[in-house]
ZATIKE-141299 format. One record per residue: y, x, z of N, C-alpha, C in turn. Coordinates in steps of 0.001 Angstrom, whole numbers. Layout:
// ZATIKE-141299
site npy Y npx X npz Z capy Y capx X capz Z cpy Y cpx X cpz Z;
...
***
This chain:
// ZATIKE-141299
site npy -1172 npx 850 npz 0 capy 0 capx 0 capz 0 cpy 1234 cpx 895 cpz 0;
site npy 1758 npx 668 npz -1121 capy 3220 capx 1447 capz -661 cpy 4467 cpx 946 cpz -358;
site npy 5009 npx 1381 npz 703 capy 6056 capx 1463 capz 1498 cpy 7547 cpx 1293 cpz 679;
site npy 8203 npx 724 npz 590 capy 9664 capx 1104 capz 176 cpy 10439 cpx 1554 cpz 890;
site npy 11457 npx 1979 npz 1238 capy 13044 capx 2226 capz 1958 cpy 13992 cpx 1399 cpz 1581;
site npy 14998 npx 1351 npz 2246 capy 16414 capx 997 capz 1435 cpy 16842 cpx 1366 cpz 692;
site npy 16843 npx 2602 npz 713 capy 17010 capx 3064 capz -1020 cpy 16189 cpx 3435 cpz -2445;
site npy 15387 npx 2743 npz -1820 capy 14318 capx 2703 capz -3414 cpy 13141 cpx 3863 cpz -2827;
site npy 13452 npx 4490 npz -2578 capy 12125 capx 5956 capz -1831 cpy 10794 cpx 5366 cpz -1542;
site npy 9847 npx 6022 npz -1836 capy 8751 capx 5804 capz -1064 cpy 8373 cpx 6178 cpz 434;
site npy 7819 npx 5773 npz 780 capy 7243 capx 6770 capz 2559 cpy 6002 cpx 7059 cpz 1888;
site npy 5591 npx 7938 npz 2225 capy 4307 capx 8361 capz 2009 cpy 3132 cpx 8114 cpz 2761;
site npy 1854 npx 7691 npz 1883 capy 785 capx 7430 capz 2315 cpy 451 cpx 8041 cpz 3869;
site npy 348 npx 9378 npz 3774 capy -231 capx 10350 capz 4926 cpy 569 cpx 11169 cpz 5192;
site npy 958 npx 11438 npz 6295 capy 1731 capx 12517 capz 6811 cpy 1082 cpx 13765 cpz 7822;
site npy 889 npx 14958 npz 7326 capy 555 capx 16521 capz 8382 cpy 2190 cpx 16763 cpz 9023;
site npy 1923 npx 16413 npz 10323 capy 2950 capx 17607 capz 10568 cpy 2583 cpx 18550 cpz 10905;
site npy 3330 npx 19532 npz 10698 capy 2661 capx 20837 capz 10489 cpy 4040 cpx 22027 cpz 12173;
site npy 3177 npx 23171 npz 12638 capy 3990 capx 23640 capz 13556 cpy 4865 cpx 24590 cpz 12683;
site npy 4452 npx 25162 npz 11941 capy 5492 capx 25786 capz 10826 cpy 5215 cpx 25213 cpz 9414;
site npy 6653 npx 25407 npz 8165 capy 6219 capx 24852 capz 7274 cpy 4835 cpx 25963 cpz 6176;
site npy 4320 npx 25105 npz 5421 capy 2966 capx 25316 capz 4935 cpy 3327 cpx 25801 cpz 3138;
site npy 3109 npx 27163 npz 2492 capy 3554 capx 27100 capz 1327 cpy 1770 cpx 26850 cpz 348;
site npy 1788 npx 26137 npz -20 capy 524 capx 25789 capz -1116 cpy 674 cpx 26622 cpz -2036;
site npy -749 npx 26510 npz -2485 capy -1281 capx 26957 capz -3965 cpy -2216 cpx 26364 cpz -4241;
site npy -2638 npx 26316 npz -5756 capy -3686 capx 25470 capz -6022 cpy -5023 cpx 26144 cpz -5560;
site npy -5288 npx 27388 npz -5155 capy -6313 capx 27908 capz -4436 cpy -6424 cpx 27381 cpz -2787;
site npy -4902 npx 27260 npz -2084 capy -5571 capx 26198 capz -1004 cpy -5812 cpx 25059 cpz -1047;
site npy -5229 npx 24167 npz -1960 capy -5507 capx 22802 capz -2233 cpy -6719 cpx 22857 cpz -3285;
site npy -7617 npx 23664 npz -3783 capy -9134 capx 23734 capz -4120 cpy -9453 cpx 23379 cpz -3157;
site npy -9503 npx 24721 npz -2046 capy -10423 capx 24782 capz -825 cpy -10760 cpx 23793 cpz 448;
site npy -9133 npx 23409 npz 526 capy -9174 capx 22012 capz 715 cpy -9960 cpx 21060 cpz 450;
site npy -9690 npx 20886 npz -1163 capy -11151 capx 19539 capz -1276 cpy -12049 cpx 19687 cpz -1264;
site npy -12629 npx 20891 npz -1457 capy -14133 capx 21058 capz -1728 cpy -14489 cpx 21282 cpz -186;
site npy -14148 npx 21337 npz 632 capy -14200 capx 20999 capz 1934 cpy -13892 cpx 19629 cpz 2407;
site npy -12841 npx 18599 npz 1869 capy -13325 capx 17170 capz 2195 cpy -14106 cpx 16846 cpz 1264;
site npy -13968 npx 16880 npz -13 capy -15026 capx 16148 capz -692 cpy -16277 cpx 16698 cpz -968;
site npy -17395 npx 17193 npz -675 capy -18447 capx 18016 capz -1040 cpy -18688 cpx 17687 cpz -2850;
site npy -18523 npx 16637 npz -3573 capy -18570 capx 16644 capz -4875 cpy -17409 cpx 17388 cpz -5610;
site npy -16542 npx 17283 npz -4808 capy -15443 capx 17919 capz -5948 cpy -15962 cpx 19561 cpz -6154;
site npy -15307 npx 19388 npz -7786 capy -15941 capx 21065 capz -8354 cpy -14532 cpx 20702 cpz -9632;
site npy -14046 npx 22242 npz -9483 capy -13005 capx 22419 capz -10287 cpy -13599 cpx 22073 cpz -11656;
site npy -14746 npx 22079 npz -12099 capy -15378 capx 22034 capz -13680 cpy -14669 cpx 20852 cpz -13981;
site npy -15283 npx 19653 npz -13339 capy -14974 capx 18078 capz -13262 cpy -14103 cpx 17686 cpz -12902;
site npy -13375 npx 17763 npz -11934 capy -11898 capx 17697 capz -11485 cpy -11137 cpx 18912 cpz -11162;
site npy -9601 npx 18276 npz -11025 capy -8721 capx 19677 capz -11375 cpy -7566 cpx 19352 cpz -10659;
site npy -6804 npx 20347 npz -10641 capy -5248 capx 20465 capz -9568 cpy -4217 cpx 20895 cpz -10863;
site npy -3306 npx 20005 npz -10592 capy -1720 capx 20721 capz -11689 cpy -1235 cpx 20460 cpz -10365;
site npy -324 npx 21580 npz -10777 capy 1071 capx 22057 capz -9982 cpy 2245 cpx 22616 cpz -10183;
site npy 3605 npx 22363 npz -9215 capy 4438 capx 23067 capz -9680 cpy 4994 cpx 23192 cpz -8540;
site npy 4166 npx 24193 npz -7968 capy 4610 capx 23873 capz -6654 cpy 6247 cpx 23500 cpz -6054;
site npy 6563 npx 23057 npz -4699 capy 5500 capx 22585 capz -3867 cpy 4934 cpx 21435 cpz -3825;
site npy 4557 npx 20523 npz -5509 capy 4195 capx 19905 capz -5776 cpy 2890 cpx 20056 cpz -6087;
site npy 1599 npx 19093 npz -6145 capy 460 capx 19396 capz -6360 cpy -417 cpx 17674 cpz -7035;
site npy -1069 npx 18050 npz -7924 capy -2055 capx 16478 capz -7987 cpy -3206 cpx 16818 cpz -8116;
site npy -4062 npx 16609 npz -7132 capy -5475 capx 16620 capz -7534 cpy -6595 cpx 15899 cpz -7981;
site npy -7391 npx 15665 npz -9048 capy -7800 capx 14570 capz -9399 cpy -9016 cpx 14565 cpz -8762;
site npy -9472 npx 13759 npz -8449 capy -10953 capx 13648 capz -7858 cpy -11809 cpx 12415 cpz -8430;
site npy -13115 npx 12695 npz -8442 capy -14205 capx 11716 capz -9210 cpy -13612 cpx 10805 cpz -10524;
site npy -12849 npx 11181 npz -11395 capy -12151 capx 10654 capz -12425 cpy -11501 cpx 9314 cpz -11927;
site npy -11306 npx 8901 npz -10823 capy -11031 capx 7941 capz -10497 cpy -9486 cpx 8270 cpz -9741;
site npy -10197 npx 9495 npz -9114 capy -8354 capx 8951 capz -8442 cpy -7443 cpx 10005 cpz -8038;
site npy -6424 npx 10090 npz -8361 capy -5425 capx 11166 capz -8724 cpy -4051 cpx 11150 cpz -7296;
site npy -4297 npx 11859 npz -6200 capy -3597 capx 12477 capz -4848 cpy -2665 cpx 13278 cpz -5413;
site npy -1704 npx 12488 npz -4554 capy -167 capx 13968 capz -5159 cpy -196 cpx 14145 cpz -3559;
site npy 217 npx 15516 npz -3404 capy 888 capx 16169 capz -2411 cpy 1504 cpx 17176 cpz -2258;
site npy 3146 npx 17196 npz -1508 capy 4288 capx 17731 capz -1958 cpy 4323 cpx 18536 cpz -424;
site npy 4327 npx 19742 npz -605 capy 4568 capx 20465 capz 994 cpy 6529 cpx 20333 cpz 1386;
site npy 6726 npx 20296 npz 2235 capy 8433 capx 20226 capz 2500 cpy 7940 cpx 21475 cpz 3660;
site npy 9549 npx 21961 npz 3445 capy 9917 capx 23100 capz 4407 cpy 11159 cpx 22598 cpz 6061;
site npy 11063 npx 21266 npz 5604 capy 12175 capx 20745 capz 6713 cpy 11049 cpx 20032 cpz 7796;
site npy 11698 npx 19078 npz 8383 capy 10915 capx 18295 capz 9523 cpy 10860 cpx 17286 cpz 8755;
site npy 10368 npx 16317 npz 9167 capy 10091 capx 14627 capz 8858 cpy 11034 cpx 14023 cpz 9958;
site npy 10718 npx 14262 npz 11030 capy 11937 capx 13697 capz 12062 cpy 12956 cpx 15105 cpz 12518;
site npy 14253 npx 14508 npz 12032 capy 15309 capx 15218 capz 12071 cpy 15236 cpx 15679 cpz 13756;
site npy 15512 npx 17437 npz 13916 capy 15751 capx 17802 capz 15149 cpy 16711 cpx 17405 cpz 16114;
site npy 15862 npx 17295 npz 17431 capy 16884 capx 16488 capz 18315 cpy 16737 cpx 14958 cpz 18714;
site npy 16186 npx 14123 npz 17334 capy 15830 capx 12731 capz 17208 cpy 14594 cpx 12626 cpz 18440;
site npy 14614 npx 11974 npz 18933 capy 13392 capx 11869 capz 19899 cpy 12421 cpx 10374 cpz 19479;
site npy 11352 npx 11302 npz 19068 capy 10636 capx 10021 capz 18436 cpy 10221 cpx 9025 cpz 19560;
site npy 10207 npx 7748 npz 18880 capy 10408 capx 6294 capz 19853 cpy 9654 cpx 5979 cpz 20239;
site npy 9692 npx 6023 npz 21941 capy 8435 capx 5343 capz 22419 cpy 7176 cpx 4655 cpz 22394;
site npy 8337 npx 3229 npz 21416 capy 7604 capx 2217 capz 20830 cpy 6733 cpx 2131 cpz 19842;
site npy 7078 npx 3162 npz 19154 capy 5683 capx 3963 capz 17832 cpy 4788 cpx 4985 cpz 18368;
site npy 5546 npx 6114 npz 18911 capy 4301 capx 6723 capz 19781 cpy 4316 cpx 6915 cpz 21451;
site npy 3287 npx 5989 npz 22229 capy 3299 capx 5968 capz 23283 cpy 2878 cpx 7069 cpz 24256;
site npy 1372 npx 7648 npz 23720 capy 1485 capx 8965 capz 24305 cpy 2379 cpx 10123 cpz 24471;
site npy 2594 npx 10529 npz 25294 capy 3667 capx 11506 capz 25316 cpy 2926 cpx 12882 cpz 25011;
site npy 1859 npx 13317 npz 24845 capy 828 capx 14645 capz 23856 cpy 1775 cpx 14014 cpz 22252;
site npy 1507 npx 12973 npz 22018 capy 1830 capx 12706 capz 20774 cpy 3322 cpx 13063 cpz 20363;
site npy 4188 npx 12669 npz 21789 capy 5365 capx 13033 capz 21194 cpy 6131 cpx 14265 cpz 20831;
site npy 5274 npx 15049 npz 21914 capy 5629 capx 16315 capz 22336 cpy 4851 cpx 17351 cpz 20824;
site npy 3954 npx 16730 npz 20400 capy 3078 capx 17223 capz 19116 cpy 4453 cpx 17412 cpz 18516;
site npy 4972 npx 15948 npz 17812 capy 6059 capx 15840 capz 16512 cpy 7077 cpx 16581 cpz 17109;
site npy 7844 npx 16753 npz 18342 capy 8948 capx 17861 capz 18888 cpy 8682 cpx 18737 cpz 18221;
site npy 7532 npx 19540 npz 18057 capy 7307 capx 21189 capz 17758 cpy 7207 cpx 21220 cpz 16189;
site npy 7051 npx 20210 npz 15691 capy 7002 capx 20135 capz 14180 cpy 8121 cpx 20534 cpz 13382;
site npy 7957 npx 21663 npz 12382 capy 8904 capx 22057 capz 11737 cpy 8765 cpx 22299 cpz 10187;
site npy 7776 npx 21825 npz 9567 capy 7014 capx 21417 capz 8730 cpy 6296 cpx 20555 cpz 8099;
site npy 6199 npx 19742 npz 6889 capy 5127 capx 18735 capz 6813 cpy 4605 cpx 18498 cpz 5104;
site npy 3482 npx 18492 npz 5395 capy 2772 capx 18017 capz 3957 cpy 2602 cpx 16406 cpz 3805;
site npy 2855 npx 15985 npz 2690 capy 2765 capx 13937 capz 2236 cpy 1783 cpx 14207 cpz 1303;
site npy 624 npx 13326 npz 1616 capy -363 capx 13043 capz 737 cpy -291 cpx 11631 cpz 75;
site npy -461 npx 11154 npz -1177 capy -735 capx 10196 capz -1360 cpy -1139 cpx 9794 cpz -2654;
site npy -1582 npx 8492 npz -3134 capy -2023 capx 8642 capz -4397 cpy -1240 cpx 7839 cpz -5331;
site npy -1383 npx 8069 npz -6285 capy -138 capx 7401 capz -7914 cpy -190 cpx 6379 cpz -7964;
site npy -1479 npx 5558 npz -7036 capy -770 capx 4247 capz -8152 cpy -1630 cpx 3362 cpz -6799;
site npy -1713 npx 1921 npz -7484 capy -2260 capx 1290 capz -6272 cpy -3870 cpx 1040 cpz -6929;
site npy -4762 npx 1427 npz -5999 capy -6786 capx 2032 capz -6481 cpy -7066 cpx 531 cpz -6325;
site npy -8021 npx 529 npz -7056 capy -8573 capx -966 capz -7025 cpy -9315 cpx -653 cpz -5635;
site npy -9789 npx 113 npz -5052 capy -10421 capx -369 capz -3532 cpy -9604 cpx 957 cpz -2748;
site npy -8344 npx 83 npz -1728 capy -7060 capx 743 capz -795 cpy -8052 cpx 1777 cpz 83;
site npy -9581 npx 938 npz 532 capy -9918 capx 1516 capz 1323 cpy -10954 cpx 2775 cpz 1378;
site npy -11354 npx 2679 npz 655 capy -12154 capx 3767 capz -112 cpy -11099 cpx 4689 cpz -400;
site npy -10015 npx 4744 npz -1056 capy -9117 capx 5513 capz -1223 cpy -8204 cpx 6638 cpz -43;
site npy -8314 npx 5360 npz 1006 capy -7782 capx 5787 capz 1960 cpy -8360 cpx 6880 cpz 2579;
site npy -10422 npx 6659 npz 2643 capy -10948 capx 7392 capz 3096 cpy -11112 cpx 8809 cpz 2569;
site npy -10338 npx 8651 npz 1168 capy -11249 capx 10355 capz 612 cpy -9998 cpx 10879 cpz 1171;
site npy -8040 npx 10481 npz 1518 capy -7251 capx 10922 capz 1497 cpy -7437 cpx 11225 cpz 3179;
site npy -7945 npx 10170 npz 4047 capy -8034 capx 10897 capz 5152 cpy -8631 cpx 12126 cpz 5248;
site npy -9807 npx 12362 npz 4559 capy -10581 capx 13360 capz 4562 cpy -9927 cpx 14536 cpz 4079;
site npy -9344 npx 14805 npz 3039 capy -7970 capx 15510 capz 2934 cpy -7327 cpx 15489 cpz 3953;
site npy -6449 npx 14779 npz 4646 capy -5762 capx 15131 capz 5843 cpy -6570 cpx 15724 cpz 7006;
site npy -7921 npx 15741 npz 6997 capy -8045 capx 16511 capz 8231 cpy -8719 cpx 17901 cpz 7920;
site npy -8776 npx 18055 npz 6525 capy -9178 capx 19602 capz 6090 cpy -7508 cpx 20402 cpz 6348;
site npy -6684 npx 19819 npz 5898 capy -5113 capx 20241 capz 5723 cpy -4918 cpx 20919 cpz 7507;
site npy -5177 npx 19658 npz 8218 capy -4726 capx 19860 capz 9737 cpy -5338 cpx 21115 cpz 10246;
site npy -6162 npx 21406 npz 9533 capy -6732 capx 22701 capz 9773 cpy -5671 cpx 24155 cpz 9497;
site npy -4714 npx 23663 npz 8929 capy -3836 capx 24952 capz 8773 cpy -2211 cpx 24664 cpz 9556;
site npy -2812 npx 24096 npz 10492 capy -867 capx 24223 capz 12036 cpy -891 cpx 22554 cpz 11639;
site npy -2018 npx 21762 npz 11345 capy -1486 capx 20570 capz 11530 cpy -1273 cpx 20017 cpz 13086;
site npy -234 npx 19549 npz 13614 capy 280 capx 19007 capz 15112 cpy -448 cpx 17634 cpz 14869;
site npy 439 npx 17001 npz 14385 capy 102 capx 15200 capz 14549 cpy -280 cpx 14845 cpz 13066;
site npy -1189 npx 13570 npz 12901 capy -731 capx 13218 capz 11257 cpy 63 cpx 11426 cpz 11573;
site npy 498 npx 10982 npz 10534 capy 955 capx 9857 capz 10393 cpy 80 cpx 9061 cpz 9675;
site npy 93 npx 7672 npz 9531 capy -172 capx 6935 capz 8487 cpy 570 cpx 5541 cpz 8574;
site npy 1828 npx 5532 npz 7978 capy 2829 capx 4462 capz 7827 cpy 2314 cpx 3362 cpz 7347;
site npy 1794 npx 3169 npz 6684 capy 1500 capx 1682 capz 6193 cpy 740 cpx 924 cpz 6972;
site npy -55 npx 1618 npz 7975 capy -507 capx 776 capz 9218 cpy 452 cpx 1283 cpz 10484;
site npy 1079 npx 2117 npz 10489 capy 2229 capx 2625 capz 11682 cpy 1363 cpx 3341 cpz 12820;
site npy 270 npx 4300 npz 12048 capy -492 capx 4914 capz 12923 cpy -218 cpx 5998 cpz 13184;
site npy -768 npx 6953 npz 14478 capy -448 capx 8257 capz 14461 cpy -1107 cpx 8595 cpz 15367;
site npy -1476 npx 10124 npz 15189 capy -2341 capx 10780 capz 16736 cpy -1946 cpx 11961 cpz 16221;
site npy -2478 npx 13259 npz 17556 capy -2145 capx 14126 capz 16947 cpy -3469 cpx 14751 cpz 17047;
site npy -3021 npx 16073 npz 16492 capy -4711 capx 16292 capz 15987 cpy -5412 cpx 17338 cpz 16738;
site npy -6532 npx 16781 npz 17073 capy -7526 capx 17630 capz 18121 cpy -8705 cpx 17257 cpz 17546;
site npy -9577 npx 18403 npz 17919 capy -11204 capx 18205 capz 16994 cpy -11645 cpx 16946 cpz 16793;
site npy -11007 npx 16197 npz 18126 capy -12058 capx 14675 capz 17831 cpy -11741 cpx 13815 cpz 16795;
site npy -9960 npx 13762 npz 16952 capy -9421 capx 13219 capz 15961 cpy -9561 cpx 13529 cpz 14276;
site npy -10000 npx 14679 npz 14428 capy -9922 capx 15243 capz 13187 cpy -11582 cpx 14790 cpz 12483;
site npy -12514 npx 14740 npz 13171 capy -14154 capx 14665 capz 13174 cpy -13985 cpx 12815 cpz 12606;
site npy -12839 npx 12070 npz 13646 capy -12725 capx 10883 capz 13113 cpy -11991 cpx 10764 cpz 11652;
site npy -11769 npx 11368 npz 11204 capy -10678 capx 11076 capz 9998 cpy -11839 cpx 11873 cpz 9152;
site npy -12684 npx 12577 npz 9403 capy -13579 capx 12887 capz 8228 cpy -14900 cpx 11737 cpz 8444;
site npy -14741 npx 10784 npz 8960 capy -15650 capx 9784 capz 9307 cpy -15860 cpx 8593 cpz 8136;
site npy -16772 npx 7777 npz 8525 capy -16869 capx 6727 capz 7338 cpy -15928 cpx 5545 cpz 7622;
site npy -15266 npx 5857 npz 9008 capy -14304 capx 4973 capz 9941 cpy -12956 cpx 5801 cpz 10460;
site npy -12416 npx 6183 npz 9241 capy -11225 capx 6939 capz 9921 cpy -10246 cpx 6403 cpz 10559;
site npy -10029 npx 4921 npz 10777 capy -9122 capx 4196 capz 11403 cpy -9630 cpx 4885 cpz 12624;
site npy -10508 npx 4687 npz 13702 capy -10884 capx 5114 capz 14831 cpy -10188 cpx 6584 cpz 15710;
site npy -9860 npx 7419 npz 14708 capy -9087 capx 8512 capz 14830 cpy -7688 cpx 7992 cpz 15464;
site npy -7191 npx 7033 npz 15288 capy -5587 capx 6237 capz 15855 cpy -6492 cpx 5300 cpz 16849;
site npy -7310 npx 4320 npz 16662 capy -7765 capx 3466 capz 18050 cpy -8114 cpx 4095 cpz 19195;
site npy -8808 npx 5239 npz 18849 capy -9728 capx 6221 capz 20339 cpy -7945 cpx 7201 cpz 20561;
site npy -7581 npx 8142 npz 20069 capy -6698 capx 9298 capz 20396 cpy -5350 cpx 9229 cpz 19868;
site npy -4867 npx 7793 npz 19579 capy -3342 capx 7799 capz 18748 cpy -2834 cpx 6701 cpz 19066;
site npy -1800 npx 6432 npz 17971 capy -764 capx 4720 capz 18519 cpy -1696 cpx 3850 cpz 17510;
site npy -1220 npx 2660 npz 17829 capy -1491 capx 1298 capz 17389 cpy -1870 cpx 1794 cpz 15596;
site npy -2722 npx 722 npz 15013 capy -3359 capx 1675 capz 13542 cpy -3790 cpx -71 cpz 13106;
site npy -3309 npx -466 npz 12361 capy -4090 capx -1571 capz 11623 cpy -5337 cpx -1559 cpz 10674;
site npy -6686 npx -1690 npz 10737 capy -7033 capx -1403 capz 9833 cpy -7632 cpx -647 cpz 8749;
site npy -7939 npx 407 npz 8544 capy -8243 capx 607 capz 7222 cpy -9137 cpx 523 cpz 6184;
site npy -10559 npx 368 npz 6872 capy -11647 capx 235 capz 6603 cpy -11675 cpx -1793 cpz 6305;
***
């Protein structure tokens, strides 16, 4: 589902925050998938880039952009709101964040949820390099990331990763 703004912008599917910012190449975003997806193989699917832009296609079906930024997601100083993240591990995660990668995919997949799952699975290979917290806006979820959370997001139930160790998560499965 994608998100609008007021000014026309998207929010992005998935959010890494990251403790410093993260510079890509298409050799970490290989290694990346072939670590969430065990099928992906550069023969069959492939990465264009320019950086710090990236799209990776996976199972001819479905095509992930992800753009690394060198700024924050929440402007320094902003103190993220209670009311979205209640744990205070969680808040104190996004404080230290000075970096972040947006995953998401081009278009809207004929099955959101299946989709969702190969991109979670991507997000928790990523968190593996200074990921703090991840996001997922379109259900207004968030945790930050510790083995368990991360074990849940490579799961067949990655919503559970926000119900067990994060804020409120509608959904995804």
């Amino acid at each position: 589902m994608t998100i609008r703004l007021e000014d026309g912008s998207r929010l992005p599917n998935w959010v890494v925050l990251l403790k410093k910012p993260l510079e890509l190449s298409e050799e970490t975003c290989s290694d990346m998938a072939k670590r969430a997806w065990p099928l992906w193989h550069p023969a069959t699917d492939s990465i264009v880039s320019t950086p710090p832009w990236f799209m990776i296609k996976f199972d001819d079906e479905y095509f992930f952009e992800l753009y690394s930024y060198d700024n924050r997601f929440f402007p320094k100083g902003q103190e993220p709101p209670k009311e979205l993240f209640p744990q205070k591990e969680l808040r104190d995660a996004i404080k230290q964040h000075n970096g972040w990668i947006s995953i998401d995919i081009t278009y809207d997949p004929l099955d959101e949820m299946v989709a969702n799952g190969h991109m979670a699975k991507l997000v928790a290979e990523f968190a593996r390099l200074g990921g703090l917290a991840v996001l997922f806006p379109p259900a207004r979820g968030a945790v930050k990331l510790t083995p368990e959370a991360c074990n849940c997001l490579r799961s067949e139930a990655p919503s559970t990763a926000f119900k067990l160790h994060g804020s409120h998560i509608h959904s995804l499965e």
